[in-house]
C-alpha positions, 0 to 999 in steps of 0.5 A: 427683199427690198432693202434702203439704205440711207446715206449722208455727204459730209465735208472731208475735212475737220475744219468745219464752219457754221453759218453764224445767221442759220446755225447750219454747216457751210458747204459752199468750196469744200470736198464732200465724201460719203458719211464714213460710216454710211460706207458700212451701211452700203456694204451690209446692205449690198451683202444682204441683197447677194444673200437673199437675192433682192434689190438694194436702193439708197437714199439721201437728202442734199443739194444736187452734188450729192448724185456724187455719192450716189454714184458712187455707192451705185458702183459698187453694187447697189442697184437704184438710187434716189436723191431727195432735193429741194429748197424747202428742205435746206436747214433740217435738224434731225427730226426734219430730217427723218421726216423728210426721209421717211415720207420718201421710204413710204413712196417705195414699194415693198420696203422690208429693210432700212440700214442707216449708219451708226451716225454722221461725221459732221452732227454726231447725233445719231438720231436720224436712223431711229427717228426714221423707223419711229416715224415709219412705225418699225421696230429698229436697233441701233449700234448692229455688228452682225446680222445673222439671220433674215428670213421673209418676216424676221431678222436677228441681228447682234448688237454692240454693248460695252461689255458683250453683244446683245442677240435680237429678233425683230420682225420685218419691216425694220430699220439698223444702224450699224457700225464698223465692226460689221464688215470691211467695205468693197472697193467699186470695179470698174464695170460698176463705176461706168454702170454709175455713171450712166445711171439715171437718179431721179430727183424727188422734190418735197411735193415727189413725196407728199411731205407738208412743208410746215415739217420740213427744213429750218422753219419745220425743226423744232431744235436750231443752233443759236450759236456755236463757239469753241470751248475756253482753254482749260488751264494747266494742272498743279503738280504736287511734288514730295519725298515719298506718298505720304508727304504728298497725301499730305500736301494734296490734302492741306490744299484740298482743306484751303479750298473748304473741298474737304 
């Protein structure tokens, strides 16, 4: 089985900037780590090749330093990597995005399985994993916890709810995303980190993949940020005091009254 996993290199820290002219995050002077819960996709995608005895190969779109990522999800098991680079592909939104990531895939032989995490640090979206499988026209479940089966042709996988699981059945080729409940992330051995540092990533450009540029990046996403601030202050609460519950029922009720909410 041919499994991909998509990762994303986020910043590392909370204190995020935007680029006031683009709407897009400021990379420039920041440490950069693999998406939290890419760690996740990474781990069941390595546990999935030991058990079905196939081959494990990420992907991620960024700019050069994002071989950093690579390097260092190919330490703890993956077998192959591939970093999608190119200018025409800076300022994507999330339908960009997957497009980009998508035309990749279907360069790839026999992909059986594509593991996404459940989302990134830095958008919160979630979009880019089901808008991969969309765009590849694969089944996809989101928000997996376990995955319980895979044979040749189909999966079942469990999906997290509020209230329970859901048990699902899925035919081959498919797309999860996962979150954190699903496993506990390897730390790389040392033979892995020397064996990433010696591995040759290739660097696919937007012609590598065939991709028409008028879909790709800030000119090809049909959602842009048109300006970022930061929420006002909410103003401090009134608190209604009194000598027992009703006298205060009462005093919430004569201000609720004032203010014609009741």
């Amino acid at each position: 089985m041919h499994i991909v996993v998509c990762i994303k290199q986020v910043p590392a820290t909370t204190q995020v900037q935007i680029d006031a002219k683009t709407g897009t995050l400021k990379r420039e002077g920041i440490e950069s780590i693999i998406n939290p819960f890419d760690e996740y996709a990474i781990e069941e995608g390595i546990r999935l090749k030991e058990r079905t005895g196939g081959k494990c190969t990420l992907l991620t779109m960024g700019p050069p330093q994002a071989q950093t990522a690579l390097r260092e999800a190919l330490s703890r098991g993956c077998d192959d990597a591939v970093l999608l680079s190119d200018r025409a592909f800076a300022g994507a939104d999330t339908w960009a995005t997957a497009y980009a990531l998508s035309s990749a895939i279907r360069m790839m032989p026999d992909v059986r399985l594509i593991i996404c995490g459940k989302q990134a640090s830095d958008g919160d979206t979630a979009q880019v994993g089901p808008s991969i499988a969309e765009m590849l026209d694969i089944p996809h479940v989101a928000y997996v916890c376990k995955v319980t089966d895979v044979q040749p042709a189909t999966m079942r996988v469990e999906r997290m709810l509020e209230d329970g699981v859901d048990v699902l059945e899925m035919q081959l080729p498919a797309l999860i995303t996962v979150v954190k409940e699903i496993n506990t992330p390897r730390m790389p051995s040392l033979r892995g980190m020397l064996a990433a540092k010696k591995k040759e990533i290739p660097v696919w450009t937007r012609e590598t993949v065939a991709a028409d540029e008028q879909k790709l990046g800030l000119k090809g996403s049909p959602t842009q940020v048109m300006r970022t601030f930061s929420p006002p202050p909410r103003p401090g609460g009134e608190r209604i005091t009194g000598a027992d519950a009703a006298e205060c029922a009462a005093k919430l009720v004569a201000k609720l009254s004032a203010a014609g909410l009741v």
